[in-house]
C-alpha positions in Angstrom: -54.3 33.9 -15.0 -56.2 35.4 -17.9 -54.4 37.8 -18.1 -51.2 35.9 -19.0 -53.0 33.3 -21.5 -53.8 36.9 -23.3 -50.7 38.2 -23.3 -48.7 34.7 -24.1 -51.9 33.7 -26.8 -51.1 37.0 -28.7 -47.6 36.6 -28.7 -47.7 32.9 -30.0 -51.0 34.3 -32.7 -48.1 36.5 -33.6 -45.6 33.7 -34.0 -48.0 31.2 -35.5 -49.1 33.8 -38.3 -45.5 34.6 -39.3 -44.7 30.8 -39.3 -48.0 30.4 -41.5 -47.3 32.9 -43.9 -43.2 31.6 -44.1 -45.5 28.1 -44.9 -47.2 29.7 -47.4 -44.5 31.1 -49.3 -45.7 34.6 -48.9 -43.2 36.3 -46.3 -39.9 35.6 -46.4 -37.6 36.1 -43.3 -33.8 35.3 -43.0 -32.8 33.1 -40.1 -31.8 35.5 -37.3 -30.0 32.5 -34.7 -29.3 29.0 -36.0 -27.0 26.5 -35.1 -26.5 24.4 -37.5 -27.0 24.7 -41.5 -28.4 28.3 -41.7 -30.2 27.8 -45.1 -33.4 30.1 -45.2 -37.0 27.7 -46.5 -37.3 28.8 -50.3 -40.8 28.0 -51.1 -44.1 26.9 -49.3 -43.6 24.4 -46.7 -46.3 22.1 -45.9 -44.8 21.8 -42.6 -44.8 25.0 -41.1 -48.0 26.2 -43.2 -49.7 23.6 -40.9 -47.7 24.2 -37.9 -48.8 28.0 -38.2 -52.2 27.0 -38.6 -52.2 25.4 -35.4 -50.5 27.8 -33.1 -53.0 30.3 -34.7 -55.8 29.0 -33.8 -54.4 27.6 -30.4 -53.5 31.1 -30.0 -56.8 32.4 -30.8 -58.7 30.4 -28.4 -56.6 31.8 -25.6 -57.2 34.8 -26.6 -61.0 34.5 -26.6 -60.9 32.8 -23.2 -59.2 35.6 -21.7 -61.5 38.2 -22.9 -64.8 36.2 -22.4 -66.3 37.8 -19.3 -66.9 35.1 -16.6 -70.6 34.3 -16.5 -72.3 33.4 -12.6 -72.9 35.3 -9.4 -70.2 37.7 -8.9 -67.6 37.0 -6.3 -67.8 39.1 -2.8 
């Protein structure tokens, strides 16, 4: 179990600091599959700065969960 929520909370601390610096205005990244109107965000988005933000931390949490050592008597 930990295991997985370390390897799915870095993958998604990945994703949620690409989308924050896309938010920010700092990276910019063409759209790769779309399936409507493929226009690329110019600018800093409000939206997916915060969105970012969120998965990132999210992320982070998991992350720290699945490193932190359980604490009690050890299992036989």
């Amino acid at each position: 179990m930990k295991k997985a929520a370390f390897v799915l909370g870095l993958l998604a601390a990945l994703l949620g600091g690409l989308w924050l610096l896309q938010g920010l205005g700092i990276a910019h990244v063409r759209p790769i599959l779309c399936f409507a109107d493929c226009a690329p965000i110019q600018g800093p988005s409000l939206t997916w700065a915060s969105v970012g933000a969120i998965v990132l931390a999210a992320s982070g949490l998991a992350v720290f969960w699945s490193l932190k050592r359980r604490s009690g008597p050890p299992r036989p």
